[in-house]
C-alpha positions, -999 to +999 in steps of 0.1 A: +419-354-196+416-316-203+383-314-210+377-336-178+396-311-152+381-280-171+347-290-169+352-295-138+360-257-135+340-219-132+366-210-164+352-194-194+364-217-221+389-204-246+405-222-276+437-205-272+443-211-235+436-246-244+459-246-267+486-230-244+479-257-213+477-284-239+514-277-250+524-269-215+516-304-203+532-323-232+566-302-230+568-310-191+559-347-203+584-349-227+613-341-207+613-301-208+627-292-172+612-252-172+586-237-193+573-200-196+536-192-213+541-159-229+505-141-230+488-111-228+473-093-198+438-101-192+442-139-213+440-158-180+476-161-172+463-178-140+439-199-155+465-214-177+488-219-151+470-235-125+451-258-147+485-269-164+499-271-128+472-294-116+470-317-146+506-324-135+496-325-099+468-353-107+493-372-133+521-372-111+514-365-075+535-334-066+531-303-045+533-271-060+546-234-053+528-208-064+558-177-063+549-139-070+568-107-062+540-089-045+514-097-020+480-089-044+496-109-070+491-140-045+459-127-030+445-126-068+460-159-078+445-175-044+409-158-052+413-171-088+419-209-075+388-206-052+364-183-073+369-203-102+370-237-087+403-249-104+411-276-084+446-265-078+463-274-046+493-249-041+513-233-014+514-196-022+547-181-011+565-149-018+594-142-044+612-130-014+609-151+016+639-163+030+627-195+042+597-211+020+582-245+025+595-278+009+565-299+013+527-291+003+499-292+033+500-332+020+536-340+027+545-336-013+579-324-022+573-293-040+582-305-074+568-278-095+568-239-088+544-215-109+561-182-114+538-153-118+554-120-135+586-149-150+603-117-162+615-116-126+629-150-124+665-138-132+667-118-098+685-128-067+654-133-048+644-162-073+675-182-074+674-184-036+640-202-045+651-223-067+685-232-047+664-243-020+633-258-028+650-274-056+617-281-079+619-308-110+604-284-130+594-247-135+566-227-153+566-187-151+541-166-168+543-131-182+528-108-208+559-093-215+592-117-213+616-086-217+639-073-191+659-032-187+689-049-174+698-071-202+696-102-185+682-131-204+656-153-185+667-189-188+633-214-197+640-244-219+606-231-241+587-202-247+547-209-252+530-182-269+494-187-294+471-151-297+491-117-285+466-087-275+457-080-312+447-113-321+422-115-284+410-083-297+399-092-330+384-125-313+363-103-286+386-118-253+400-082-249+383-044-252+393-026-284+406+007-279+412+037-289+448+060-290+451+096-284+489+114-289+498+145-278+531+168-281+550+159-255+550+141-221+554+163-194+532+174-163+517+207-179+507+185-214+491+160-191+476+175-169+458+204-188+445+177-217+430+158-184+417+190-171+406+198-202+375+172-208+374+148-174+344+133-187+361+119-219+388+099-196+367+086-170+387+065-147+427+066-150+458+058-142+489+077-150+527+066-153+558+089-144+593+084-146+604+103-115+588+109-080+588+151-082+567+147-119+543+123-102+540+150-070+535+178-093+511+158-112+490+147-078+490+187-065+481+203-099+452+175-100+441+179-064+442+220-069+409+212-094+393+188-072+404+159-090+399+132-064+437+113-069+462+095-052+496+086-054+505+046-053+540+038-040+558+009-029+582+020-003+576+027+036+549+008+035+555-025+045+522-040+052+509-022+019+480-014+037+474+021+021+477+005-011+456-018-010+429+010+000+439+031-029+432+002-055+400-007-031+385+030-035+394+032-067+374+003-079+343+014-059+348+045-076+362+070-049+391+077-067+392+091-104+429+091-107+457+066-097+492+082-098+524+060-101+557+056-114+557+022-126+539-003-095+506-006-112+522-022-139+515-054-122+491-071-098+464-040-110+436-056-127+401-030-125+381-040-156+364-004-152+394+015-155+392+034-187+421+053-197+455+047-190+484+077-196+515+061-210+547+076-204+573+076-231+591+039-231+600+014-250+582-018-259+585-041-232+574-016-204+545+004-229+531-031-233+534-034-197+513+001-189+490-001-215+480-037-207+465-025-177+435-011-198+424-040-225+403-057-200+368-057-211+339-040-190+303-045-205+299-004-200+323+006-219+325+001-258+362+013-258+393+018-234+415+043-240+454+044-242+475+080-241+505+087-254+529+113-267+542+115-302+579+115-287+575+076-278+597+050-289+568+028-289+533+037-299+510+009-289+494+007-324+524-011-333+514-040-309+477-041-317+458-016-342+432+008-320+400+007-333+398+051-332+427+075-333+436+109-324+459+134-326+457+168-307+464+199-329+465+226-308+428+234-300+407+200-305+412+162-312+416+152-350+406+119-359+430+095-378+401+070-385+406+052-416+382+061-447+354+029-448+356+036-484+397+034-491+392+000-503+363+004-524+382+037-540+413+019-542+397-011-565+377+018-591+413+037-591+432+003-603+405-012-627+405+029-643+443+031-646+442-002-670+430+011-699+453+043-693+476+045-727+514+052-716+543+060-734+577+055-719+600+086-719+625+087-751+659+083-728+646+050-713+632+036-752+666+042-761+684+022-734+666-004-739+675-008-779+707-007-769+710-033-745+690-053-771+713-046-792+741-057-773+724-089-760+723-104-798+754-088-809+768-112-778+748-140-787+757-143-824+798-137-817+782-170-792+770-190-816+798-184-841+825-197-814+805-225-806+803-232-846+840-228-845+846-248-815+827-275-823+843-280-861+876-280-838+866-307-810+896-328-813+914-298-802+893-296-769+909-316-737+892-344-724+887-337-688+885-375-686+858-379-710+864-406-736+860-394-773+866-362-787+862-331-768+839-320-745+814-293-748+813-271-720+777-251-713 
């Protein structure tokens, strides 16, 4: 029936999210009360959720919930449904509403909620959700299922096939190449920006604190850098931020500044470089995920960060270039085409390489010889002895004379 609904669909077919949709399906039918699909940004997180949501729908009648914490996050999802033509009927409510519907437009109980961004099922917000609609089952969806707090997000199974090397490698997502530089701080990034404009193109930047990402904004602004700076709060209607994202796909902006609210919900296929502050795993996958979407103009994205970083992204997926600023130009890390080649010659020359082993270790070894058949001839000669003596052996409940033990 899957190749039914997706034919049925605009969706680029993939292997692995039919795969993913496939074992979605079977773990609901098999009794599995919550599920989460564990891939990366720019797989088709919605296209594997709403075709698993309405295979469900059309086997078993139910409404669905579409939940997501911000408003462009539902706005996309919606646009997907349509754009695509995936067939899903779903009510698309917000993470925090205080009072979301039960039913469907069709009178169905809402017996299955899709949670975009799952690593936010564990708040408040979400258990009011679930305490009142009350759904038979749940699937979230997430590229990265790890949460600062420590809290541990509570689905029955985890569904993961290809992470964001393997959907490299396979052409789904843009190869890339990494750039490190000292140290993260507003003078570093700035002045390599500054430095060759041209060479980032479009980018986004990631601070930990509000007075870096001012700093950052007026230093950029100074050189007629044409930036802004996203934010979440006092703005209620997120109307400014919606223009900033809308300008900056159209190409008025050449710089989006944040702290951390473009790390979801921010999907612009031409955005080229993305700065990555100094993290750890869960939230550098996070930032740097923005970028691996692929755009037919350019032949790689590009992903910065500083050497100081508890989690360089090449240890998620390898880049395809390197870099490493020393001082006064970029120095390429690219691996020799020819290591492997050199590598084979060196080991085929070292075999007929005549080696002696040093005199210290030629003489341990005799000795430890030595020992080894001094030990097994005293052996031998108590066996010898032992076995001329059996009736003196007990019997440990053996009949016969006495037992020989090996």
């Amino acid at each position: 029936m899957l190749a039914e609904l997706l034919a049925t669909t605009r969706a680029e077919s993939r292997p692995y999210q039919e795969r993913v949709i496939t074992k979605s399906y079977n773990a609901f039918q098999a009794g599995i009360k919550s599920c989460m699909i564990e891939s990366p940004t720019g797989s088709g997180k919605t296209i594997m959720g709403a075709i698993t949501a309405r295979w469900l729908q059309e086997t078993h009648d139910v409404g669905v919930a579409w939940v997501a914490m911000r408003r462009n996050l539902l706005s996309q999802a919606r646009d997907a449904n349509k754009d695509l033509k995936l067939g899903l009927e779903a009510e698309y409510i917000s993470m925090f509403d205080k009072n979301p519907p039960l039913q469907d437009s069709r009178g169905r109980d809402i017996g299955l909620i899709v949670i975009d961004e799952a690593q936010h099922d564990a708040a408040s917000s979400m258990a009011h959700l679930h305490n009142t609609i009350r759904p038979k089952h749940a699937l979230g969806m997430t590229a990265t299922p790890f949460r600062t707090d420590s809290v541990k997000l509570c689905f029955d199974k985890v569904i993961k096939d290809a992470g964001i090397h393997a959907l490299i490698i396979q052409g789904y997502l843009s190869e890339y190449a990494q750039y490190t530089i000292p140290e993260w701080n507003v003078d570093e990034v700035v002045d390599h920006y500054l430095r060759d404009p041209q060479r980032w193109g479009k980018s986004i930047m990631f601070w930990h604190k509000r007075e870096q990402a001012d700093e950052c904004i007026n230093r950029l602004l100074a050189k007629g850098v044409r930036t802004e700076l996203v934010v979440s709060e006092n703005d209620p209607k997120l109307e400014r931020r919606d223009r900033q994202l809308s300008d900056f796909e159209k190409g008025k902006l050449d710089v989006l500044v944040n702290m951390f609210i473009l790390t979801e919900g921010f999907d612009s296929p031409s955005l080229r470089t993305v700065w990555v502050r100094d993290s750890s795993k869960g939230p550098t996958i996070q930032m740097a995920g923005r970028v691996f979407r692929k755009y037919p103009a350019l032949t790689y994205k590009q992903v910065v960060q500083s050497k100081r970083t508890r989690w360089p992204i090449h240890r998620t997926a390898t880049p395809a270039e390197s870099y490493v600023w020393m001082g006064d130009r970029w120095a390429s890390y690219k691996q020799n085409e020819n290591i492997d080649r050199i590598s084979s010659r060196l080991t085929i020359s070292m075999v007929g390489i005549e080696t002696t082993m040093p005199k210290y270790i030629t003489q341990r070894k005799d000795k430890k010889q030595q020992n080894r058949q001094q030990g097994e001839s005293g052996l031998q000669e108590r066996n010898d002895r032992d076995w001329r003596a059996g009736d003196d052996w007990p019997s440990a409940g053996f009949s016969g004379g006495g037992a020989i033990i090996h």
